[in-house]
Biopython code that builds the backbone (N, CA, C, O; Angstrom):
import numpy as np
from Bio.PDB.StructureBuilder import StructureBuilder

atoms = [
    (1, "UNK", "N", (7.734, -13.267, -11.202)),
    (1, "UNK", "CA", (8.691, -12.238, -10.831)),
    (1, "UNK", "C", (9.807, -12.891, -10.002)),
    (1, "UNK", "O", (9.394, -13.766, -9.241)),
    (2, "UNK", "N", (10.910, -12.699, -9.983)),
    (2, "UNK", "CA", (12.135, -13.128, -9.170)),
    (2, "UNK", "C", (12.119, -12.373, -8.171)),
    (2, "UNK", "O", (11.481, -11.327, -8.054)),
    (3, "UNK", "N", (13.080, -13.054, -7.129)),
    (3, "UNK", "CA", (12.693, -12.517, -6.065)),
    (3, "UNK", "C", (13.791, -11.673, -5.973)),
    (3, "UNK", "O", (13.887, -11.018, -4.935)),
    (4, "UNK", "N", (14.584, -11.553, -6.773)),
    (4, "UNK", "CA", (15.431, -10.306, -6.753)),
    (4, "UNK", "C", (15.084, -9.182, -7.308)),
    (4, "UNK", "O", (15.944, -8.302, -7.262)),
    (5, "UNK", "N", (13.739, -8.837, -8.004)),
    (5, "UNK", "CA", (12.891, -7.760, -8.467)),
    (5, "UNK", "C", (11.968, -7.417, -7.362)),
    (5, "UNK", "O", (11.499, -6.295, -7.174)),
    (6, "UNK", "N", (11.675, -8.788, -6.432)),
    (6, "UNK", "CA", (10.597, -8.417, -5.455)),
    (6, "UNK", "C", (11.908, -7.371, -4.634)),
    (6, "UNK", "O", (12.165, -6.213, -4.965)),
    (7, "UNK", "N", (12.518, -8.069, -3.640)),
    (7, "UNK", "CA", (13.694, -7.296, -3.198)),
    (7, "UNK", "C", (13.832, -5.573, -3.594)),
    (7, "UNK", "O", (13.804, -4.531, -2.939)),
    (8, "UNK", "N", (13.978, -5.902, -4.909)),
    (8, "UNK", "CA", (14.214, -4.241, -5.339)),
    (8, "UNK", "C", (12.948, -3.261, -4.828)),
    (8, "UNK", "O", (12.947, -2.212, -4.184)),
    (9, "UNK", "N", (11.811, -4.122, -5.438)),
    (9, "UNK", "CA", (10.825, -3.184, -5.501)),
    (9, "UNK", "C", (10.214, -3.265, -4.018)),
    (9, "UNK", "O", (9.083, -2.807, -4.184)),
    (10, "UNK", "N", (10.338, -3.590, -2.675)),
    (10, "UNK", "CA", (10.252, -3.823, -1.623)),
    (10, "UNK", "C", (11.034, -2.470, -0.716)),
    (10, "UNK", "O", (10.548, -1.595, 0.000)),
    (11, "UNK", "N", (12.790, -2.849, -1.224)),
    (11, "UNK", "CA", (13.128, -1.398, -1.267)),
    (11, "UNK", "C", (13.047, 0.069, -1.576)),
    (11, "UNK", "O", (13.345, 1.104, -0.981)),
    (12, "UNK", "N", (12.577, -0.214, -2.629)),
    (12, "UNK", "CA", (11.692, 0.972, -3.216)),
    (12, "UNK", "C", (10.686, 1.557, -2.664)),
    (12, "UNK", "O", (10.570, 2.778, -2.568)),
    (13, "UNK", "N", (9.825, 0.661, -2.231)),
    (13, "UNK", "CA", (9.123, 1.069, -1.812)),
    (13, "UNK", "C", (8.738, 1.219, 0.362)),
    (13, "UNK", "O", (7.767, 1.519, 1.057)),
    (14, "UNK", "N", (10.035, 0.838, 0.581)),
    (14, "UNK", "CA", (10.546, 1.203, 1.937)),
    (14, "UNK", "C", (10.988, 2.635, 1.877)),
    (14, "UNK", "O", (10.554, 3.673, 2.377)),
    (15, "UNK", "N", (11.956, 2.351, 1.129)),
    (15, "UNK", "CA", (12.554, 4.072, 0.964)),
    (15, "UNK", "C", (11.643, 5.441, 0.929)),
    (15, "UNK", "O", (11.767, 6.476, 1.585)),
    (16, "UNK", "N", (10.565, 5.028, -0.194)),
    (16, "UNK", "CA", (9.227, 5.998, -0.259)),
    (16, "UNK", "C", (8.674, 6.041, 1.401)),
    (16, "UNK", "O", (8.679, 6.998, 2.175)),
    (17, "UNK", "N", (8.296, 4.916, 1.577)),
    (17, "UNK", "CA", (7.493, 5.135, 3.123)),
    (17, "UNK", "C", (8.212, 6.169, 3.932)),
    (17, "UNK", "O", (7.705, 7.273, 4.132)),
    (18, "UNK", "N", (9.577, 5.776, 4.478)),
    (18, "UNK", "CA", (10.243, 6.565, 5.124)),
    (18, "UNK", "C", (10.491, 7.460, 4.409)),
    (18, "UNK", "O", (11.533, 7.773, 4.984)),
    (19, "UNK", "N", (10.400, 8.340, 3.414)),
    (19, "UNK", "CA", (10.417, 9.319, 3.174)),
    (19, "UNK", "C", (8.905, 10.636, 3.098)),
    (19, "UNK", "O", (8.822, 11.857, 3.237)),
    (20, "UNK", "N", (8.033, 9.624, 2.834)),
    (20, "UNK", "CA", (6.524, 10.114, 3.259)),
    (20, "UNK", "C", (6.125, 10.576, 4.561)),
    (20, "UNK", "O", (5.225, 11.312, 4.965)),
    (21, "UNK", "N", (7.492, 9.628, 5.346)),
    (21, "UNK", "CA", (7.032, 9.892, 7.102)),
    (21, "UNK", "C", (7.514, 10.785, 7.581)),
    (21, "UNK", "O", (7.059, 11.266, 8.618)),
    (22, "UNK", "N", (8.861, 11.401, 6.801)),
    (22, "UNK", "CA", (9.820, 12.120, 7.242)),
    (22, "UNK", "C", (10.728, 11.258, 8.332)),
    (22, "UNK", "O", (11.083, 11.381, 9.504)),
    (23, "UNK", "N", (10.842, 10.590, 7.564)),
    (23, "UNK", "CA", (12.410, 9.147, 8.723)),
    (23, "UNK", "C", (13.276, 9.346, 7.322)),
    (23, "UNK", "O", (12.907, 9.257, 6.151)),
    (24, "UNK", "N", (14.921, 9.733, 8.053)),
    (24, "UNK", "CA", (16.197, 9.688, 7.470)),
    (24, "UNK", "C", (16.564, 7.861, 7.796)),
    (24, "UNK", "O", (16.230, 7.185, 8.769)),
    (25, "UNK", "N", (17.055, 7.614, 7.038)),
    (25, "UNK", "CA", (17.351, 6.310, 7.121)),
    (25, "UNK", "C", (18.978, 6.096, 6.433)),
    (25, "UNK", "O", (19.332, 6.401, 5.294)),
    (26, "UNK", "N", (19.837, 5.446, 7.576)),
    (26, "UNK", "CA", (21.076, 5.185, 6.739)),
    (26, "UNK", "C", (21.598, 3.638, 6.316)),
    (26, "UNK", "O", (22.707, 3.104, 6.343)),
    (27, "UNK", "N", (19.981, 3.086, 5.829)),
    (27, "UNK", "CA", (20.518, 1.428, 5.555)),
    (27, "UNK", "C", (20.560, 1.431, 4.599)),
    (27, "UNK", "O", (20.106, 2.243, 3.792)),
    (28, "UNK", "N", (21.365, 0.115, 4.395)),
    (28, "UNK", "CA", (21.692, 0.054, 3.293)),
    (28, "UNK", "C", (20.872, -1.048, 2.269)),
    (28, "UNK", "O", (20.001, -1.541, 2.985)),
    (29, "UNK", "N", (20.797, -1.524, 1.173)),
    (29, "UNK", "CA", (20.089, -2.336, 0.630)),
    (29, "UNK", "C", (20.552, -3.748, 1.330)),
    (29, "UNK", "O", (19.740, -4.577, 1.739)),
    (30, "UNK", "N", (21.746, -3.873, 1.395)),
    (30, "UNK", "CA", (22.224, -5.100, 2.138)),
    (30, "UNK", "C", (21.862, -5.348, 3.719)),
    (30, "UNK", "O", (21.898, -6.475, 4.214)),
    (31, "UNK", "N", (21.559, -4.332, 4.355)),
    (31, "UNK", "CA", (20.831, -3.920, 5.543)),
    (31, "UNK", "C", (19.755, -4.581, 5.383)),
    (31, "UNK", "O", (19.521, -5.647, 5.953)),
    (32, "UNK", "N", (19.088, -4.074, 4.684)),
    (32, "UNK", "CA", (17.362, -4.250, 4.363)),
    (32, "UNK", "C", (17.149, -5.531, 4.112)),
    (32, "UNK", "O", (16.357, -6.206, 4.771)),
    (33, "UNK", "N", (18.001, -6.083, 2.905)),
    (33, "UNK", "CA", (17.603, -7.955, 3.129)),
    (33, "UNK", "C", (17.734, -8.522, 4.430)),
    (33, "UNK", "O", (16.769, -9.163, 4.847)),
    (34, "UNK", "N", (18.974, -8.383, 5.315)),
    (34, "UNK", "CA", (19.339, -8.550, 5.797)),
    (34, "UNK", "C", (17.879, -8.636, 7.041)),
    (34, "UNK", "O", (17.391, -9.688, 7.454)),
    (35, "UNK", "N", (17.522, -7.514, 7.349)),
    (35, "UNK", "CA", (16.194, -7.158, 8.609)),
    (35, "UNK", "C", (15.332, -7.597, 7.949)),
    (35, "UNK", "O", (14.621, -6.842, 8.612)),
    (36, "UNK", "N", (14.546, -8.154, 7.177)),
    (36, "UNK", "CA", (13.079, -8.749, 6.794)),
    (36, "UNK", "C", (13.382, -9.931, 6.457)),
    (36, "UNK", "O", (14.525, -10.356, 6.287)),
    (37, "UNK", "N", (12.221, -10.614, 6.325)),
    (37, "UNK", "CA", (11.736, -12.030, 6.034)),
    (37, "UNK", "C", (10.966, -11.796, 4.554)),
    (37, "UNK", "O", (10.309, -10.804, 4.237)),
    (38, "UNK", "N", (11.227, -12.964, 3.756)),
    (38, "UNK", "CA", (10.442, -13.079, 2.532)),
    (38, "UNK", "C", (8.830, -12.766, 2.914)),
    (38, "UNK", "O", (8.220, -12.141, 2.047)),
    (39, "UNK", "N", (8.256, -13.051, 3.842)),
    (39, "UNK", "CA", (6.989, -13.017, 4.269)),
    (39, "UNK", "C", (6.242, -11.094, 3.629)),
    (39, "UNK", "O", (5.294, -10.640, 2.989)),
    (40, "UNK", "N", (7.758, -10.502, 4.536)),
    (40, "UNK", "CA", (7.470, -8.610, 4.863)),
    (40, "UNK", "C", (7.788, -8.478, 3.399)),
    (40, "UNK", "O", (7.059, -7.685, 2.803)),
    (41, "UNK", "N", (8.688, -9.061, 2.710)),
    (41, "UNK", "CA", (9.202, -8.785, 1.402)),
    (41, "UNK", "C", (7.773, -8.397, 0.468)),
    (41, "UNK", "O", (7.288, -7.309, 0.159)),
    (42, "UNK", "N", (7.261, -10.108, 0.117)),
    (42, "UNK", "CA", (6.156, -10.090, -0.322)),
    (42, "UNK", "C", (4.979, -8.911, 0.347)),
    (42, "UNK", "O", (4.465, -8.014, -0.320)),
    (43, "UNK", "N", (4.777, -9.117, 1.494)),
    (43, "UNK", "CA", (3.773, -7.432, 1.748)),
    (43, "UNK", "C", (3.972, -6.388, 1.315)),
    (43, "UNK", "O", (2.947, -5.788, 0.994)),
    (44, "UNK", "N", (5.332, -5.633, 1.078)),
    (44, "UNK", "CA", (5.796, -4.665, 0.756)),
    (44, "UNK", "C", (5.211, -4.463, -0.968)),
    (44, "UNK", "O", (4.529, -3.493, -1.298)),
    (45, "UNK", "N", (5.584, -5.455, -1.839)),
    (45, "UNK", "CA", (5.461, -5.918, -2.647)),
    (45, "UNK", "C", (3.487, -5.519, -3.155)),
    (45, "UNK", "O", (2.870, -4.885, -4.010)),
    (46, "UNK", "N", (3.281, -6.180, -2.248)),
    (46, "UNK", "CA", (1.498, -6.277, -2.967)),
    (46, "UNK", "C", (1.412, -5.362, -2.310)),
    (46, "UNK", "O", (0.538, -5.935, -1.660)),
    (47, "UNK", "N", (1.545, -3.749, -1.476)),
    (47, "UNK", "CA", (1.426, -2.583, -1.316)),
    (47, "UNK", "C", (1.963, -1.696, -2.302)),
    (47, "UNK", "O", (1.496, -0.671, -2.799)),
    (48, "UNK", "N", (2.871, -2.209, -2.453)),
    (48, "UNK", "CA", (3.700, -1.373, -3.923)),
    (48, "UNK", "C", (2.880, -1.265, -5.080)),
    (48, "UNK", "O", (2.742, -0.268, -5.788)),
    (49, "UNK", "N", (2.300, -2.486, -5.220)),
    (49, "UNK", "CA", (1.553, -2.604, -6.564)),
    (49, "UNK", "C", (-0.141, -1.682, -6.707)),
    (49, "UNK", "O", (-0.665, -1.370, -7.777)),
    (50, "UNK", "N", (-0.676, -1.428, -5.401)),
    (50, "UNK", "CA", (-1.222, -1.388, -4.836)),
    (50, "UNK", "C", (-1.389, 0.593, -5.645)),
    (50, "UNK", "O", (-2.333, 1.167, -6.188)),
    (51, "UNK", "N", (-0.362, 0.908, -5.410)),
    (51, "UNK", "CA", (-0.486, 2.111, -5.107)),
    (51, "UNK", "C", (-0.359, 2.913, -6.462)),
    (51, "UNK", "O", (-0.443, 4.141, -6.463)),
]
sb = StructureBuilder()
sb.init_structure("model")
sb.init_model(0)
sb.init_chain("A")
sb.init_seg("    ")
for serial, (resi, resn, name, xyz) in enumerate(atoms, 1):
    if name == "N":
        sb.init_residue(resn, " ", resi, " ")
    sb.init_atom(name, np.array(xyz, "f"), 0.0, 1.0, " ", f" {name:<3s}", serial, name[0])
structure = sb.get_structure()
């Protein structure tokens, strides 16, 4: 997988969380690379798949 699919689907699945929690969020995808590390990327990632 590229890590520009991980990325996506990382976001994706950020967006869901905070929306499960009831958190408004005004970042942006460029935000979001921006605040994590490949490390959180990948976690996000094998939770995503997860579910």
């Amino acid at each position: 997988m590229m890590d520009m699919e991980k990325c996506q689907i990382a976001w994706d699945f950020f967006l869901k969380s905070c929306e499960k929690h009831g958190i408004s969020t005004n970042l942006s995808f460029y935000q979001f690379l921006q605040s994590v590390t490949m490390e959180q990327i990948e976690s996000m990632v094998q939770h995503a798949e997860m579910i």
